[in-house]
PyMOL Python script that loads the backbone (N, CA, C, O; Angstrom):
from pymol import cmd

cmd.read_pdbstr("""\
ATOM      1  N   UNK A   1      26.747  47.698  19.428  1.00  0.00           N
ATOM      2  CA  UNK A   1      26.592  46.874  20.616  1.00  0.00           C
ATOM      3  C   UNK A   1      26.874  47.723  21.837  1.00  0.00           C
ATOM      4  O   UNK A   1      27.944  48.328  21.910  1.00  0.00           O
ATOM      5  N   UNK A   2      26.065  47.791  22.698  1.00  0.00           N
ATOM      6  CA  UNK A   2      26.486  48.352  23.843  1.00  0.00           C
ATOM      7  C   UNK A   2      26.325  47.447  25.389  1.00  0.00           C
ATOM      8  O   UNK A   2      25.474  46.733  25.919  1.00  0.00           O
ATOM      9  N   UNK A   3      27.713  47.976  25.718  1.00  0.00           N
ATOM     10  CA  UNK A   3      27.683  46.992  26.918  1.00  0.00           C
ATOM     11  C   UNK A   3      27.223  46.813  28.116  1.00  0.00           C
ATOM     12  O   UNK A   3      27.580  47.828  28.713  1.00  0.00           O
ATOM     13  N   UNK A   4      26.711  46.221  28.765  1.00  0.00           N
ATOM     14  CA  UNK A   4      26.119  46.170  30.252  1.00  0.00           C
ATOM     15  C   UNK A   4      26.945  45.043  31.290  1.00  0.00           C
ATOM     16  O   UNK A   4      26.559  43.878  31.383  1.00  0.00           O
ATOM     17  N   UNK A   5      27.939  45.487  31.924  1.00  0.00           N
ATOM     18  CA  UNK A   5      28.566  45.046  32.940  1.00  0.00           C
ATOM     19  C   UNK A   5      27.516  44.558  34.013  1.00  0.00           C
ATOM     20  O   UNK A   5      26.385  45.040  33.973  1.00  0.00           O
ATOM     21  N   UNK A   6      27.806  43.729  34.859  1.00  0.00           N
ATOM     22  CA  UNK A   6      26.366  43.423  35.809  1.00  0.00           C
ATOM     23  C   UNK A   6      25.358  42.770  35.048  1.00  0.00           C
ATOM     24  O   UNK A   6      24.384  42.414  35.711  1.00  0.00           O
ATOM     25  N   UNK A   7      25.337  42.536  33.910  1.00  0.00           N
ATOM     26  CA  UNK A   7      23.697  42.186  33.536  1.00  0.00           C
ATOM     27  C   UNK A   7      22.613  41.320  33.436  1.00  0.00           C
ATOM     28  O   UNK A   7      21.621  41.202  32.717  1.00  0.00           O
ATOM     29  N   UNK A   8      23.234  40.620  34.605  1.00  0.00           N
ATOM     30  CA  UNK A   8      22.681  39.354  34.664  1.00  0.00           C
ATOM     31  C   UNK A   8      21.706  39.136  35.688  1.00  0.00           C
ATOM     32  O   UNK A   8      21.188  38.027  35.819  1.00  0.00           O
ATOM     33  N   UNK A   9      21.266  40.596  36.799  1.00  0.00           N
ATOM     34  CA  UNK A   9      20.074  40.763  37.430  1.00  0.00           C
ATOM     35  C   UNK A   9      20.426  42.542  37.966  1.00  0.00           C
ATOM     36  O   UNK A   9      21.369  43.318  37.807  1.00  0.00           O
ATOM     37  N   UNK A  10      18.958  42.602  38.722  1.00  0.00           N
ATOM     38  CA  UNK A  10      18.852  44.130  39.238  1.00  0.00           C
ATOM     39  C   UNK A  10      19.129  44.943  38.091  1.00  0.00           C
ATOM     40  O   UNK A  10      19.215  44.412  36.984  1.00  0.00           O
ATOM     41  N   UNK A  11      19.295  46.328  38.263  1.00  0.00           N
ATOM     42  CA  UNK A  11      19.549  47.358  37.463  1.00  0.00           C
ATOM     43  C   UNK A  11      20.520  47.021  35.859  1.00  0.00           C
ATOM     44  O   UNK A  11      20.395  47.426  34.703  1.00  0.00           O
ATOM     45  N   UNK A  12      21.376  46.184  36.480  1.00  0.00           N
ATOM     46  CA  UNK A  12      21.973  45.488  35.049  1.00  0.00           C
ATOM     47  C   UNK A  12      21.086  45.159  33.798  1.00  0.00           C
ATOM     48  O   UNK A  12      21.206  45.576  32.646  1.00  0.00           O
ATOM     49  N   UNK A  13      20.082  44.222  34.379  1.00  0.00           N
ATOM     50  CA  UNK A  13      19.369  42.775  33.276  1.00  0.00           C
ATOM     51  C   UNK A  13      18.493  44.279  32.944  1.00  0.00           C
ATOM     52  O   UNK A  13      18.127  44.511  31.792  1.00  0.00           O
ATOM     53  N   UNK A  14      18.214  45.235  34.056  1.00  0.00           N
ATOM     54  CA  UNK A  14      16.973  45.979  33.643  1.00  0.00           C
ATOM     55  C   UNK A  14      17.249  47.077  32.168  1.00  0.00           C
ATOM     56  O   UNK A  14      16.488  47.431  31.267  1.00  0.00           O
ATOM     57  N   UNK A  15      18.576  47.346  32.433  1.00  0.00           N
ATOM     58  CA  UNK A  15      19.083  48.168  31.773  1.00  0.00           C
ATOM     59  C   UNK A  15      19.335  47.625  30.555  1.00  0.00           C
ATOM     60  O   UNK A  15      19.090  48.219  29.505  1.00  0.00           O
ATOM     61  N   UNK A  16      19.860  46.415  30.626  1.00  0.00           N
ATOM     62  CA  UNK A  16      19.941  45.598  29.524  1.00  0.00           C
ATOM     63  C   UNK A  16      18.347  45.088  28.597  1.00  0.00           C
ATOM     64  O   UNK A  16      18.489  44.726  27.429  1.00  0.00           O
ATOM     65  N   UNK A  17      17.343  45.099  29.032  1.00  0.00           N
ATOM     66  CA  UNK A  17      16.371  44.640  28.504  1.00  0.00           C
ATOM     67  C   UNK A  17      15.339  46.240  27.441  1.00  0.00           C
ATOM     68  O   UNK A  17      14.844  46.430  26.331  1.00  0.00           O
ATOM     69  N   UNK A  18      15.562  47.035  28.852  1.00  0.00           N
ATOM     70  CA  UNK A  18      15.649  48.332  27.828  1.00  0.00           C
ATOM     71  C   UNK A  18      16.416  49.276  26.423  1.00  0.00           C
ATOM     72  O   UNK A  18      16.079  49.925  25.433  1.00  0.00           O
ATOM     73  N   UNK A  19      17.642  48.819  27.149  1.00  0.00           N
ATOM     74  CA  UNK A  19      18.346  49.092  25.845  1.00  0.00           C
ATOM     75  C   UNK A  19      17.834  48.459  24.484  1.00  0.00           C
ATOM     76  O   UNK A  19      17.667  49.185  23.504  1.00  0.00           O
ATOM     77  N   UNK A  20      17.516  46.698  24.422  1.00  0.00           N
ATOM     78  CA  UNK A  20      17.047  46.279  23.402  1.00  0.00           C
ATOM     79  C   UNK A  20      15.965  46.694  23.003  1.00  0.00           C
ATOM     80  O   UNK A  20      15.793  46.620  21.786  1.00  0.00           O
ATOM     81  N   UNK A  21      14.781  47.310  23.896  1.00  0.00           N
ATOM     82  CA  UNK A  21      13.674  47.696  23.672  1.00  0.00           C
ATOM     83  C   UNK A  21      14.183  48.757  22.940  1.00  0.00           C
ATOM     84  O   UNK A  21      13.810  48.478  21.801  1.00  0.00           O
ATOM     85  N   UNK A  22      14.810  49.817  22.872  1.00  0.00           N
ATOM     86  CA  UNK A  22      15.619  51.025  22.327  1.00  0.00           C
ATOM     87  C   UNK A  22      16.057  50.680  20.805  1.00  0.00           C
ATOM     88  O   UNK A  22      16.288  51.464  19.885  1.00  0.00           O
ATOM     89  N   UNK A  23      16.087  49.651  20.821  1.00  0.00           N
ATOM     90  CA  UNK A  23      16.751  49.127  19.443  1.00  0.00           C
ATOM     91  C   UNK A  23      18.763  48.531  19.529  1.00  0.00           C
ATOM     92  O   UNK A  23      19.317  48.148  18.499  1.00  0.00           O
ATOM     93  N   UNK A  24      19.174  48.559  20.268  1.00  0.00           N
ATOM     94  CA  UNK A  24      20.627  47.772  20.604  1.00  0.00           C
ATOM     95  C   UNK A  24      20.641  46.737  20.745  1.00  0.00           C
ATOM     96  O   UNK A  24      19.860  46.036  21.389  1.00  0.00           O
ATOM     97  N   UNK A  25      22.078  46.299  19.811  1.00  0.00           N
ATOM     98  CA  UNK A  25      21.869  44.894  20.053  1.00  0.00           C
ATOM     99  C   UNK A  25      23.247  44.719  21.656  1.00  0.00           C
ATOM    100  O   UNK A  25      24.302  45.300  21.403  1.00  0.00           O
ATOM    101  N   UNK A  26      23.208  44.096  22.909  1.00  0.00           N
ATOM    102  CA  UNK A  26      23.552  43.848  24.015  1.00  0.00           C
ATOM    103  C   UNK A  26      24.841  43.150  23.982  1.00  0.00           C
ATOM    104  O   UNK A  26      24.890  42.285  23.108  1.00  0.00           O
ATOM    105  N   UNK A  27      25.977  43.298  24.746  1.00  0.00           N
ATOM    106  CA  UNK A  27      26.631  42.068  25.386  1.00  0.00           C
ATOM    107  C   UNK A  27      26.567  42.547  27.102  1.00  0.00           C
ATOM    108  O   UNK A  27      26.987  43.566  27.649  1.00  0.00           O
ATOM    109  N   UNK A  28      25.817  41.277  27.685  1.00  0.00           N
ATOM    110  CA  UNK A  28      26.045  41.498  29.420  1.00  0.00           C
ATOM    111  C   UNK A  28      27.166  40.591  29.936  1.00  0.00           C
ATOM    112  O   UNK A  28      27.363  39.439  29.548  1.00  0.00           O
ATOM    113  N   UNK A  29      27.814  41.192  30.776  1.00  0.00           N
ATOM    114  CA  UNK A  29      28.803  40.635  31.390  1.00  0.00           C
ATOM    115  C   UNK A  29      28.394  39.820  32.642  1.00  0.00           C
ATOM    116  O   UNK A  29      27.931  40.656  33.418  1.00  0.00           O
ATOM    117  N   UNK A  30      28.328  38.325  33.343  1.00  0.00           N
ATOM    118  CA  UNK A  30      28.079  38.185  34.743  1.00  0.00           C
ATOM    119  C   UNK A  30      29.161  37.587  35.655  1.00  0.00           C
ATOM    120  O   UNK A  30      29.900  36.796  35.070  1.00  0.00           O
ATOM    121  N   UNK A  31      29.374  37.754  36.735  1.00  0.00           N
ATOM    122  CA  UNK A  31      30.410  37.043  37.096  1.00  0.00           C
ATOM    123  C   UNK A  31      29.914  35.527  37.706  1.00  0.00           C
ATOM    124  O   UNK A  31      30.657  34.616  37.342  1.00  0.00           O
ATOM    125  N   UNK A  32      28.755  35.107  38.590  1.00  0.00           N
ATOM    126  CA  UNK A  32      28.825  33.747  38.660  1.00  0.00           C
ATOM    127  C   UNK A  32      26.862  33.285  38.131  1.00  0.00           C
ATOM    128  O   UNK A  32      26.789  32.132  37.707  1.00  0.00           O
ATOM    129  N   UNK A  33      26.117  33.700  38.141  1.00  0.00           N
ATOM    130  CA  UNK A  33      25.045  33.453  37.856  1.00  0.00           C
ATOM    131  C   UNK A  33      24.650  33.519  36.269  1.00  0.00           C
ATOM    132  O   UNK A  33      23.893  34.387  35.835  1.00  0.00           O
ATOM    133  N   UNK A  34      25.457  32.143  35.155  1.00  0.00           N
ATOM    134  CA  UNK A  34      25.095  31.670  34.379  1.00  0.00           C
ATOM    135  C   UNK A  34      23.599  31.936  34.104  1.00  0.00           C
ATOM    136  O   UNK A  34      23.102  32.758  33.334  1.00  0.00           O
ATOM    137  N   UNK A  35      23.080  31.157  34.812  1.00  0.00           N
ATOM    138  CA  UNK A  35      21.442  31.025  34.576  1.00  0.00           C
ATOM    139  C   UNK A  35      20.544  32.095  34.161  1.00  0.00           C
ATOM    140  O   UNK A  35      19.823  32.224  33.172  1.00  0.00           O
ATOM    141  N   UNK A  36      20.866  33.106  35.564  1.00  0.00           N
ATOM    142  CA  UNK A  36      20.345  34.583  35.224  1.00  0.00           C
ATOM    143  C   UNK A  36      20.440  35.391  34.157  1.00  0.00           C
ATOM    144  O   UNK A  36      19.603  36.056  33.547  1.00  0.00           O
ATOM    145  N   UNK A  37      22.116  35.153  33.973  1.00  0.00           N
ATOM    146  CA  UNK A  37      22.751  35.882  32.350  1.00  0.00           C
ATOM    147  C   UNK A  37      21.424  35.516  30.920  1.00  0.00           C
ATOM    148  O   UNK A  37      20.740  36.239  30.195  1.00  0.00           O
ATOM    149  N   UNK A  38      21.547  34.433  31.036  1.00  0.00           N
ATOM    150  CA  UNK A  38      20.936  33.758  29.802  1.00  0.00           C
ATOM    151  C   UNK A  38      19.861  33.939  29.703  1.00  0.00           C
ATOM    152  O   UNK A  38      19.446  33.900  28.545  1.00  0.00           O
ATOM    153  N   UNK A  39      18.730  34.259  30.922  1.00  0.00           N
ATOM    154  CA  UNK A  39      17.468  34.607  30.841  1.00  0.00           C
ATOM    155  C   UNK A  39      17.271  36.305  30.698  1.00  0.00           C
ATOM    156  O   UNK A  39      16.286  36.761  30.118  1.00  0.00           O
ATOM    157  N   UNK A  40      18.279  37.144  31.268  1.00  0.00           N
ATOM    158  CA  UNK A  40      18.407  38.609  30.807  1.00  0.00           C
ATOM    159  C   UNK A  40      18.680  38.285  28.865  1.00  0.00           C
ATOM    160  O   UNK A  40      18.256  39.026  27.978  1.00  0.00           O
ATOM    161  N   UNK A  41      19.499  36.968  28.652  1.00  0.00           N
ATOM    162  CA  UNK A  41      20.035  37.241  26.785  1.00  0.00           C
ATOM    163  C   UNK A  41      18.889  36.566  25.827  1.00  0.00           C
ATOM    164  O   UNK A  41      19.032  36.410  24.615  1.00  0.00           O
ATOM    165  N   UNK A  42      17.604  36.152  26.659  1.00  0.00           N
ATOM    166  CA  UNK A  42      16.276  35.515  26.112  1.00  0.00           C
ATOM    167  C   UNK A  42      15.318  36.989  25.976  1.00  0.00           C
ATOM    168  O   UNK A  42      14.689  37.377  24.991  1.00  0.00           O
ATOM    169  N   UNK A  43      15.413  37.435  26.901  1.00  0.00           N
ATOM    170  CA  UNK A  43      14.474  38.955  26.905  1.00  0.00           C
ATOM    171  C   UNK A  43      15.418  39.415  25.662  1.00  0.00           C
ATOM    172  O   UNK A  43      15.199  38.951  24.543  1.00  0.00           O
ATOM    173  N   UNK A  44      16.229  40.125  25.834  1.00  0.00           N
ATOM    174  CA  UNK A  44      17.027  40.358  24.667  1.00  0.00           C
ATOM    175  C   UNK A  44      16.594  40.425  23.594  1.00  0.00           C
ATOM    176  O   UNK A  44      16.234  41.436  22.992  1.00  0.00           O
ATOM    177  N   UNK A  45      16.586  38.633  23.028  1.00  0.00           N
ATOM    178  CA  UNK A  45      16.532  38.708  21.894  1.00  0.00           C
ATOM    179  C   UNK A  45      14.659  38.300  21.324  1.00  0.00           C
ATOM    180  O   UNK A  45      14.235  38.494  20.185  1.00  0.00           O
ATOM    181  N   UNK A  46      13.954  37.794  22.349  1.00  0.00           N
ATOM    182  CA  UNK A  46      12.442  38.557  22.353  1.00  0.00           C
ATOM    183  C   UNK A  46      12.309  39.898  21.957  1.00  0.00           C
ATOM    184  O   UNK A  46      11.408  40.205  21.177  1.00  0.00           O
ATOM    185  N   UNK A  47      13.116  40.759  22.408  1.00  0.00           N
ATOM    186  CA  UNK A  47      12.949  42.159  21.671  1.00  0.00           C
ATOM    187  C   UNK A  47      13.508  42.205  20.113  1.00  0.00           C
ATOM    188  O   UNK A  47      13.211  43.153  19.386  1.00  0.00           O
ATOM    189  N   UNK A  48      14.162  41.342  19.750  1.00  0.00           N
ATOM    190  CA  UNK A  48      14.666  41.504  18.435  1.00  0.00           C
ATOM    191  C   UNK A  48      15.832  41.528  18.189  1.00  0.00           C
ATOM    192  O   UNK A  48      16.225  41.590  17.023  1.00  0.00           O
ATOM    193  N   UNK A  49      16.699  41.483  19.278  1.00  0.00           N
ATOM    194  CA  UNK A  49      18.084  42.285  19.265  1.00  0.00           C
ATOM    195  C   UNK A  49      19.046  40.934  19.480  1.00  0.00           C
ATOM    196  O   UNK A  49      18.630  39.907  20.017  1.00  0.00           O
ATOM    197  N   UNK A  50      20.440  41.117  18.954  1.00  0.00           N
ATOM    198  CA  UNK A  50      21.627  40.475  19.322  1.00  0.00           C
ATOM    199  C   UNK A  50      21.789  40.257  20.840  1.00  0.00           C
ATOM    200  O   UNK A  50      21.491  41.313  21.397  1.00  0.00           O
ATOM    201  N   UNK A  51      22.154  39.274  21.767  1.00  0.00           N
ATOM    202  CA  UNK A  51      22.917  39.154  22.908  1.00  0.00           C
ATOM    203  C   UNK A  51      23.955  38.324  22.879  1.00  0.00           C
ATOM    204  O   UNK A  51      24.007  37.188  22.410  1.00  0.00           O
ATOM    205  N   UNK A  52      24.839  38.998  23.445  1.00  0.00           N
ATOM    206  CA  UNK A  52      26.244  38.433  23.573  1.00  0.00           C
ATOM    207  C   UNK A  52      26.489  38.201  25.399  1.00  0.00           C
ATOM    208  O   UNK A  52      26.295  39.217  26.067  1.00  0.00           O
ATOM    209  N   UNK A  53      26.829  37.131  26.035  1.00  0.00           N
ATOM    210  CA  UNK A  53      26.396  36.712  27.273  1.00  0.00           C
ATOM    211  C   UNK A  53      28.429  36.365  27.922  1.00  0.00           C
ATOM    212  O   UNK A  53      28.874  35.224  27.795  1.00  0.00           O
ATOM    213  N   UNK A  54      28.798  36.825  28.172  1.00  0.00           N
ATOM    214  CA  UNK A  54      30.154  36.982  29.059  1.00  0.00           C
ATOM    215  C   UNK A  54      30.638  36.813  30.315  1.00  0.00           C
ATOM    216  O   UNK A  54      30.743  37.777  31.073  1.00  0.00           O
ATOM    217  N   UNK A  55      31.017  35.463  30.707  1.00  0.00           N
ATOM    218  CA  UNK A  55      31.127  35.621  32.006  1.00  0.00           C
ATOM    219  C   UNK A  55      32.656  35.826  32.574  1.00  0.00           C
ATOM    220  O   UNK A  55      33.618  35.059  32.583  1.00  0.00           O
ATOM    221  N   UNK A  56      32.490  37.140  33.032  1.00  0.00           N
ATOM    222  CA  UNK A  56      33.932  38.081  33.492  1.00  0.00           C
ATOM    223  C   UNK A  56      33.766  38.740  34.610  1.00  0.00           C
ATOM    224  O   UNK A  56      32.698  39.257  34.941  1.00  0.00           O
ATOM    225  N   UNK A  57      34.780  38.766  35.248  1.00  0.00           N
ATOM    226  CA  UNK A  57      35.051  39.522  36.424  1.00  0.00           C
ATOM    227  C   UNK A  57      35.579  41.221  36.148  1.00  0.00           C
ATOM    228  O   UNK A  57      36.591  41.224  35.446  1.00  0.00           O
ATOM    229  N   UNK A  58      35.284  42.121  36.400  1.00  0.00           N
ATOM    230  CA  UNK A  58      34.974  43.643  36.000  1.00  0.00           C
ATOM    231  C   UNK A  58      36.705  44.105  37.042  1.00  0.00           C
ATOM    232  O   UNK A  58      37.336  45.133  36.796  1.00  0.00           O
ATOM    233  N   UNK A  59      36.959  43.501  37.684  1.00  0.00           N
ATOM    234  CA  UNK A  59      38.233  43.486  38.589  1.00  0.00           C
ATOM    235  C   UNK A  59      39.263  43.063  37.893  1.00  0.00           C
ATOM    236  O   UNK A  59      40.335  43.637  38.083  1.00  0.00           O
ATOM    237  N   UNK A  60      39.191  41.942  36.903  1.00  0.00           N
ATOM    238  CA  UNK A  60      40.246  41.375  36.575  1.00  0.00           C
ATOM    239  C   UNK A  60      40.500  42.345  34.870  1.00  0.00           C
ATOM    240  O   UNK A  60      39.631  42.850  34.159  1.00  0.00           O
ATOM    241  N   UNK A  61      41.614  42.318  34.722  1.00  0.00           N
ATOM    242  CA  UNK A  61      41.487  43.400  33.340  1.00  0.00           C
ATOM    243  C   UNK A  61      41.808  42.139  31.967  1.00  0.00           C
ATOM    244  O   UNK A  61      42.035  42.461  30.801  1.00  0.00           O
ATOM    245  N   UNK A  62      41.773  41.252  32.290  1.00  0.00           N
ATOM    246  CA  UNK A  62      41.808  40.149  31.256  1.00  0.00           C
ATOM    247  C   UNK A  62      40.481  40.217  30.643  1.00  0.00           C
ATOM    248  O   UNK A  62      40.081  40.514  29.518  1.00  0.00           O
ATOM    249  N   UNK A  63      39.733  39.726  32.106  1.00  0.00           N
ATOM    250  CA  UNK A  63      38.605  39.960  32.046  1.00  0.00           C
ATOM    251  C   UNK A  63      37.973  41.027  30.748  1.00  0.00           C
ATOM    252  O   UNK A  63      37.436  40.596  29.727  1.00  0.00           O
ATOM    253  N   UNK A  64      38.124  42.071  30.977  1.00  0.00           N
ATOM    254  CA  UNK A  64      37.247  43.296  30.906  1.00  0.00           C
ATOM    255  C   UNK A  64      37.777  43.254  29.473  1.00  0.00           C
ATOM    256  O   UNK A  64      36.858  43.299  28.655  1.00  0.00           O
ATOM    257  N   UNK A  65      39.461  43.153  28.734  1.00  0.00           N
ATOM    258  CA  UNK A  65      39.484  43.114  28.144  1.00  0.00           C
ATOM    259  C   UNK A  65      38.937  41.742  26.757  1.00  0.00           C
ATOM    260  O   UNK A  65      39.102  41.822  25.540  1.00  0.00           O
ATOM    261  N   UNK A  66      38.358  40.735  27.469  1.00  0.00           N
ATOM    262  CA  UNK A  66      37.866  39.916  26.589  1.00  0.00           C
ATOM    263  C   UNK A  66      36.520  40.757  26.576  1.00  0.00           C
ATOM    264  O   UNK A  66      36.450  41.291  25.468  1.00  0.00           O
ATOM    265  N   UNK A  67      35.896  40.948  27.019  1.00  0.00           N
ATOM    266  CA  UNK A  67      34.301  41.722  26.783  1.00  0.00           C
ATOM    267  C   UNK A  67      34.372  42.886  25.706  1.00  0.00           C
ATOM    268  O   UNK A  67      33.430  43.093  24.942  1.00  0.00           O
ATOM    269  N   UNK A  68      35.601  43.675  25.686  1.00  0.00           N
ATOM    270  CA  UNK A  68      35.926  44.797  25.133  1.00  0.00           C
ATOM    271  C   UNK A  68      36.249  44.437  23.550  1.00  0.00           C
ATOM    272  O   UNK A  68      35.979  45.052  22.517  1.00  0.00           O
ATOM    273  N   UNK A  69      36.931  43.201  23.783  1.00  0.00           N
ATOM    274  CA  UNK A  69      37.508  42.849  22.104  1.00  0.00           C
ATOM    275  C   UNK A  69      37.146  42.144  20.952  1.00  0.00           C
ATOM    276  O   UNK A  69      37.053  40.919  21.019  1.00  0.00           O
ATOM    277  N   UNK A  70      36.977  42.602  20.139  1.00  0.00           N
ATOM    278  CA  UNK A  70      36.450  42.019  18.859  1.00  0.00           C
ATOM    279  C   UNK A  70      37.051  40.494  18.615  1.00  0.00           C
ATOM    280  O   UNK A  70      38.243  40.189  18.666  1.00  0.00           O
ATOM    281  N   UNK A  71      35.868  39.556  18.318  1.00  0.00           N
ATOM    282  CA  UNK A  71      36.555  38.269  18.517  1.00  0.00           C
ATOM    283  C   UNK A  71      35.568  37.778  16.960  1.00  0.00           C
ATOM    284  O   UNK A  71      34.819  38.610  16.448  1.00  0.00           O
ATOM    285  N   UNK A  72      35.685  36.644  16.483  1.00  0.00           N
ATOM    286  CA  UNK A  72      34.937  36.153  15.605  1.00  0.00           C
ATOM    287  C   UNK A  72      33.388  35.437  16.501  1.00  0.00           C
ATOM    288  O   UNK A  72      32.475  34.984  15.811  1.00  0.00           O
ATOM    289  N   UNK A  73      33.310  35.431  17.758  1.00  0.00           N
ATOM    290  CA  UNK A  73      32.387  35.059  18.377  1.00  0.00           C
ATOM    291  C   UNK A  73      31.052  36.125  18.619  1.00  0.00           C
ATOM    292  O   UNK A  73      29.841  35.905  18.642  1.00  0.00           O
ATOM    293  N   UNK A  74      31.930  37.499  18.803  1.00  0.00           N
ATOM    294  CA  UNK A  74      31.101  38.743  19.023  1.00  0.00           C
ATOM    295  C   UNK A  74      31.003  39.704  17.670  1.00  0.00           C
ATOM    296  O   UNK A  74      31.437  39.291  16.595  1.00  0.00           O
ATOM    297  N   UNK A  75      30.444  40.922  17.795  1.00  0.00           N
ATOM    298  CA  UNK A  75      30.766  41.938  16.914  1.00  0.00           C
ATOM    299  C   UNK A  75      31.658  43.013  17.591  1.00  0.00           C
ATOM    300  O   UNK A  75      32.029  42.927  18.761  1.00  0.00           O
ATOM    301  N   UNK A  76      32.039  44.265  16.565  1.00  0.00           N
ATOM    302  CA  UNK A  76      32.868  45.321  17.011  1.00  0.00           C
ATOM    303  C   UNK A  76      31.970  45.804  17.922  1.00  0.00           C
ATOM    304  O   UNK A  76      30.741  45.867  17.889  1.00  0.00           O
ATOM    305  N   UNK A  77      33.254  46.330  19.225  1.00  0.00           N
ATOM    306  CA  UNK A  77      32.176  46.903  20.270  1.00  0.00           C
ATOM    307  C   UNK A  77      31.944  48.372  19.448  1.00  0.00           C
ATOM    308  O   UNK A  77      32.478  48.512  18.348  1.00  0.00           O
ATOM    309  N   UNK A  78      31.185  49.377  19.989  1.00  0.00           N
ATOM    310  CA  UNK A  78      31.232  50.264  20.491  1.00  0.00           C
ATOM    311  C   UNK A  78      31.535  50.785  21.817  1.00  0.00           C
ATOM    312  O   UNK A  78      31.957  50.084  22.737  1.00  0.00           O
ATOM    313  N   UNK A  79      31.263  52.285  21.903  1.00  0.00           N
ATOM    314  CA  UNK A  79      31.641  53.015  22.944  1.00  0.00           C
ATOM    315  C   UNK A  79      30.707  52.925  23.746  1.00  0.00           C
ATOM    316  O   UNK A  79      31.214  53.091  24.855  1.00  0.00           O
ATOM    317  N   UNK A  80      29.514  52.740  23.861  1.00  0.00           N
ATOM    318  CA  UNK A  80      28.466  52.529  24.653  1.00  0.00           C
ATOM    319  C   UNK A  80      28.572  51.662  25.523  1.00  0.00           C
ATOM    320  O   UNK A  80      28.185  50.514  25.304  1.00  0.00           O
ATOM    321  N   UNK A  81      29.227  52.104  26.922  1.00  0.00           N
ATOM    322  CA  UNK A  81      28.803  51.128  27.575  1.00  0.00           C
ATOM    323  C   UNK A  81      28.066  51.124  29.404  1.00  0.00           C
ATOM    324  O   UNK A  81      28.007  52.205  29.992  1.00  0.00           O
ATOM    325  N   UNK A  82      27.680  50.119  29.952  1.00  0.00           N
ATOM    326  CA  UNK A  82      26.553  50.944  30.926  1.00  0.00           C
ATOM    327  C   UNK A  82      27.143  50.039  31.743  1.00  0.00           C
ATOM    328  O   UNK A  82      26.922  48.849  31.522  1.00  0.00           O
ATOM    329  N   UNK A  83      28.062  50.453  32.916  1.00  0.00           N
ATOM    330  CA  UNK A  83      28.470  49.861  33.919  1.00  0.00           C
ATOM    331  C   UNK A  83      27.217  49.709  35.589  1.00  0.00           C
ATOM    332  O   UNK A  83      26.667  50.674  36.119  1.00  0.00           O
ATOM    333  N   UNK A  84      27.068  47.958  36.131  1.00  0.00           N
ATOM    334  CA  UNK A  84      26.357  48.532  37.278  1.00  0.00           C
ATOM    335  C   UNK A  84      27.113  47.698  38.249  1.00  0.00           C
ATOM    336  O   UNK A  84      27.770  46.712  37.912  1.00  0.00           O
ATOM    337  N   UNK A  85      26.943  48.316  39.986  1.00  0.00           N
ATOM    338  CA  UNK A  85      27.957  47.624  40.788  1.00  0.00           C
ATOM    339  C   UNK A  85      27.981  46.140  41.182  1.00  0.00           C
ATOM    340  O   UNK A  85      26.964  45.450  41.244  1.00  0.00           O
ATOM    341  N   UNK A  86      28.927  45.807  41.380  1.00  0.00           N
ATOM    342  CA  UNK A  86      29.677  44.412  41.678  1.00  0.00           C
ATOM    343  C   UNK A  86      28.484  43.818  42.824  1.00  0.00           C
ATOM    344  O   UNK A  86      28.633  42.719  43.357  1.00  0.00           O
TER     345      UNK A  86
END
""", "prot")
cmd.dss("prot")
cmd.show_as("cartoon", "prot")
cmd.util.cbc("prot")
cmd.orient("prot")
């Protein structure tokens, strides 16, 4: 799984939609645009791939650490991950 902070539009969703094209399966992080998230985690999985859809603040380290941690909801992360700005 590799991660995309931002990925819920611009360079984020873009990065995120490529990666799946690549063969990865995604978790994007968004902080308030639900809607957007979910339509970047529809491309996603049109490509074939897992999305995991997170809404976290990249500031808060609670945050960052729920995106980061293995939960029964997600899979193990990997190290891959593709940060874009706030």
């Amino acid at each position: 799984m590799t991660v995309v902070t931002g990925g819920s539009r611009g360079i984020g969703a873009a990065t995120a939609v490529r990666l799946a094209a690549a063969g990865h399966d995604v978790a994007i992080s968004y902080r308030a645009e639900a809607a957007a998230a979910e339509a970047v985690a529809a491309a996603v999985r049109r490509a074939g791939r897992r999305c995991l859809v997170v809404r976290a603040d990249v500031t808060v380290e609670a945050d960052v650490e729920r995106i980061s941690t293995p939960s029964p909801r997600n899979w193990e992360p990997s190290p891959a991950w593709s940060t874009t700005p706030a």
